[in-house]
N, C-alpha and C positions, 0 to 999 in steps of 0.2 A: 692420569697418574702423575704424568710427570708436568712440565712448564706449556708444553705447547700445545695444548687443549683451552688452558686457561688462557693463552696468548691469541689464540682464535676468537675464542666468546668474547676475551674486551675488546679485540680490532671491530668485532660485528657491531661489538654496542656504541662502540664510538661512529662508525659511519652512520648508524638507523637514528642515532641522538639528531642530527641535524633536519631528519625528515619529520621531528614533531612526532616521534615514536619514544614512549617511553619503554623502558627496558630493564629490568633484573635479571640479575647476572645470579646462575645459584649453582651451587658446586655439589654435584648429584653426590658426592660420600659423605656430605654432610646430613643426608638425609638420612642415612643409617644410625639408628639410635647408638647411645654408649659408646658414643666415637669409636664405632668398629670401622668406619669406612676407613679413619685415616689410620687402623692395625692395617686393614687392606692393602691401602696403598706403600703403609713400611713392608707388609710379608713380600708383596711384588718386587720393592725394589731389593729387599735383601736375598729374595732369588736371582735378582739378575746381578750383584754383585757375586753372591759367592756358590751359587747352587742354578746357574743358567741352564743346565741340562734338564733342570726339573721346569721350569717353565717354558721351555723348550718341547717338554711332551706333553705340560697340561695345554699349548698352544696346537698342538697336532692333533691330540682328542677331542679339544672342543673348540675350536676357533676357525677349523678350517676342513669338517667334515661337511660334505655335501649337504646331508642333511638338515632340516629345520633345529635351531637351536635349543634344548630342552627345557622345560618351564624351571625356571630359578626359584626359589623360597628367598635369596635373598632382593633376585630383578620384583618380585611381588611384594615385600616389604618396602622399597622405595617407591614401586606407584605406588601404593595405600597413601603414601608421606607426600610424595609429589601431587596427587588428586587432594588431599588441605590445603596445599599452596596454593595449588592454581583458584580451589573455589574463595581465599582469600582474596585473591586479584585474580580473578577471571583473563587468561588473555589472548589475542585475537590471533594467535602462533606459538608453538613450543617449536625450539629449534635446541635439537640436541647436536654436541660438538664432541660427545665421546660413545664410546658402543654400548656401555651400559647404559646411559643417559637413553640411549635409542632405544631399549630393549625395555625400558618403564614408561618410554610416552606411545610406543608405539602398543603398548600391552593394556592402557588406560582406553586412544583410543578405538582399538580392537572392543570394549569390551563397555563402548560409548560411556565411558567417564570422564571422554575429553570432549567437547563441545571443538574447539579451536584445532585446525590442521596442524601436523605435527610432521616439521621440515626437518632431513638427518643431511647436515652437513660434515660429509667424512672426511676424516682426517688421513687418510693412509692411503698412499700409491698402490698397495695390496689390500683390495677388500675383504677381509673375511666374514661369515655369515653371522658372527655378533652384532653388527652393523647393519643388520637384514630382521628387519622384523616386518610383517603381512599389514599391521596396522597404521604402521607411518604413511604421510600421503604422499610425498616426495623427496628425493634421493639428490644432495649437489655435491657431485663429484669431482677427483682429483680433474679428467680428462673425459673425453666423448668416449675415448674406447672403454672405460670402466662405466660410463655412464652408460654405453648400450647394453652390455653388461649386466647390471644391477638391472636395466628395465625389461630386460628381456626373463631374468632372474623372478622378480618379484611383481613384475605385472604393473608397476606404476612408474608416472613419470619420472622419468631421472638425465638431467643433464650437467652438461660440465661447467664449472666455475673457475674465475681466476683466485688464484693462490690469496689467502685472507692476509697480508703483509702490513706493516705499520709504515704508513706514505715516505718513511725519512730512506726506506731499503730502496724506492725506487727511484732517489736523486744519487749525482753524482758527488762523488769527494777526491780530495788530491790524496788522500791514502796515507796523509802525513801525521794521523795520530797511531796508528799502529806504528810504525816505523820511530814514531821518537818512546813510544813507550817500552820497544823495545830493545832500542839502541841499536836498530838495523842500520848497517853499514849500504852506502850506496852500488847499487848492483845487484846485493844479495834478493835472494827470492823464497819470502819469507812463505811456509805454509801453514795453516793454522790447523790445527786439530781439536775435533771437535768431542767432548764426552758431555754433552747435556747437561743439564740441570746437575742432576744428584754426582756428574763426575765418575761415572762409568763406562766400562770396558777399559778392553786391553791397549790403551792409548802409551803406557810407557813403554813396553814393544815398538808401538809405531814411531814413536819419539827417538826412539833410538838407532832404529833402522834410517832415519832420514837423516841422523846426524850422521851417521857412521859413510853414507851417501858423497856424505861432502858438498851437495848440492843444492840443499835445501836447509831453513833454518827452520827447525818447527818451534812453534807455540802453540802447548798445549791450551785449550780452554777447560778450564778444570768444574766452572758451574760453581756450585756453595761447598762442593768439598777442599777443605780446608788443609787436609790430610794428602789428598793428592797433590796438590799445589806445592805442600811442603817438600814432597818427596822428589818430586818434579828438579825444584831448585836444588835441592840437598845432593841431588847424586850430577847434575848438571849438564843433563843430556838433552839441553833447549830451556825455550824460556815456559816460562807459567804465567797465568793470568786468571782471576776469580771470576766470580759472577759478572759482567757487563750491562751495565743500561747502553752502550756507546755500540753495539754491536755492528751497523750498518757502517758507520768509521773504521772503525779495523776492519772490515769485511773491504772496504773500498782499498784499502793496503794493503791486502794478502794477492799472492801468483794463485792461492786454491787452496780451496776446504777439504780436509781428509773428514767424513762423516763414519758414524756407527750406529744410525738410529731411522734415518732417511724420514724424517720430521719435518717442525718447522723450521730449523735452523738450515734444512736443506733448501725451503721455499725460500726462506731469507736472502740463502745466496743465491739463488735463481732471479733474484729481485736485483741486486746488485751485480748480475754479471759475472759471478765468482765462479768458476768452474768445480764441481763436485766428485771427488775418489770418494765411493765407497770400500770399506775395508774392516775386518771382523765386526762384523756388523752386530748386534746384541742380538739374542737369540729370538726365532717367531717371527712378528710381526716386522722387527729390526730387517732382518733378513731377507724376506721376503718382496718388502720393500723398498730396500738396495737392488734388488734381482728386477724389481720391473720397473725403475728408474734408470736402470742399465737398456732393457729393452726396448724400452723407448725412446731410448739414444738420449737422456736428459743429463746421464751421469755417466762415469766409468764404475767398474766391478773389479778391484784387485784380489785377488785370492793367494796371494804371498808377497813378503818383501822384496821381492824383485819384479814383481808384476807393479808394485805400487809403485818404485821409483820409473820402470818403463809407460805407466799410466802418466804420472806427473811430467813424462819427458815429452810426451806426446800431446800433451796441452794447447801447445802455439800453432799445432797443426788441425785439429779440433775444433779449435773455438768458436769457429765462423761458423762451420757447418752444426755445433749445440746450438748456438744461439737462437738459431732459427728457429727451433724446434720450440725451446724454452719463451721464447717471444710470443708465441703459438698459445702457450698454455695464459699469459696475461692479456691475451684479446680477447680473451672469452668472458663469457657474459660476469659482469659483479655478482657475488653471493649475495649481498643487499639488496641488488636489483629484483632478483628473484624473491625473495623473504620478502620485500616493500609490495611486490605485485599482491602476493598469498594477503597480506593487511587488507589490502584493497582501498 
């Protein structure tokens, strides 16, 4: 729905490019006739801007009930659509990078209209059973503990993978284009705040809270909203910044990321060494997966303004012992690796 689905699939397609693997990249709501996927993806987000309590409960009824996921009319309209694509280019793996995308190749080949094994590389520190379909052949997960998990779960292989990262998150920088872009003074310890792509949650709350701190300078990342940004600067409670290609640069000059989504933007900073607050986290899967980023010591968990600025205080004390952990998760075997073996 949002950026970091689509930032998965091109990281993949650009490392399989060098192994003589050609690759199409296909954005499964395009496969929904009458451009309903992309109503989809605006109803989605316009819940989680202004009605999160409601996707909050369709998240609890159907995203995270024990049981098998119930047959869709719409997940059976996109394999119909996805089974002409493939038999237009037949290809030697489908590797889904979103849970719907898993729930129409895994339902294809359940129901042998797929010829080619069908890889679900998740994207969420919290699996929920949309991600689980009986017909996918294998499972590349956040970590091993999720991966036992999922295989224990569904009965097929599933192992852990390193974080799919664009190679510039894992060099170093001196940290000196955040800093001049945003006129950090020498000393200060700039935090960045993170609201995704579309520029959601309660980020001006947090903005405010760490200026009122006196301790911290936030900048907001506002993503394409244009609107937050404005407001951001207009009432003057830290700085604002738009959409970034430079991301891995500021991330090398920030003290630490306040997150609300526990995404890519979180694997991002795990790549860079940036230390991770999560904090009103977006509702569901947001949540959820702030909660077991916490429990496996990868992030902290704030649950109010003063938990957040005692989390950020506690950072210098911290950081040796995340690291570890976080270093842990990019020893693990490449998701290319795996997907290169599956080609054969």
């Amino acid at each position: 729905m949002g950026a970091g689905h689509d930032a998965v699939a091109g990281e993949l397609a650009r490392r399989l490019t060098p192994r003589d693997v050609e690759v199409s990249v296909l954005d499964v709501l395009d496969l929904v006739p009458l451009r309903l996927g992309h109503g989809l993806r605006h109803t989605y987000e316009l819940s989680i801007r202004t009605a999160p309590w409601l996707y909050e409960a369709t998240y609890r009824a159907f995203f995270v009930s024990p049981r098998p996921p119930p047959a869709s009319p719409l997940t059976a309209l996109i394999a119909d659509r996805l089974e002409r694509r493939v038999r237009e280019l037949p290809p030697d793996a489908v590797v889904s990078t979103f849970h719907l995308a898993a729930q129409a190749a895994g339902r294809l080949r359940q129901q042998h209209r797929l010829d080619a094994p069908s890889i679900v590389l998740v994207t969420d520190f919290a699996v929920h059973r949309m991600w689980l379909h009986p017909g996918n052949d294998r499972y590349l997960c956040p970590d091993e503990r999720v991966a036992r998990a999922v295989a224990e779960r569904m009965g097929r292989p599933a192992t852990g993978h390193a974080p799919v990262v664009r190679p510039e998150f894992l060099r170093t920088d001196d940290g000196g284009r955040l800093r001049a872009a945003i006129g950090a003074r020498p000393g200060e310890r700039v935090v960045l705040i993170s609201a995704g792509a579309w520029g959601v949650g309660r980020v001006i709350e947090t903005a405010e809270g760490l200026a009122a701190s006196g301790r911290y300078l936030p900048v907001v990342m506002c993503g394409r909203n244009q609107r937050l940004r404005a407001r951001v600067l207009r009432e003057g409670i830290g700085h604002a910044l738009g959409w970034r290609d430079d991301m891995a640069d500021l991330m090398a000059g920030a003290y630490a990321l306040i997150d609300n989504a526990a995404g890519m933007t979180c694997r991002e900073a795990f790549a860079c060494g940036l230390p991770v607050v999560s904090y009103r986290p977006i509702p569901g899967h947001g949540r959820d997966g702030a909660q077991a980023m916490a429990r496996d010591g990868l992030s902290s968990f704030a649950g109010s303004p003063a938990e957040l600025v005692e989390a950020l205080d506690r950072l210098q004390d911290e950081t040796t012992r995340r690291a570890r952990k976080i270093r842990r998760l990019f020893d693990a075997v490449p998701a290319e690796k795996v997907i290169g073996a599956a080609l054969g």
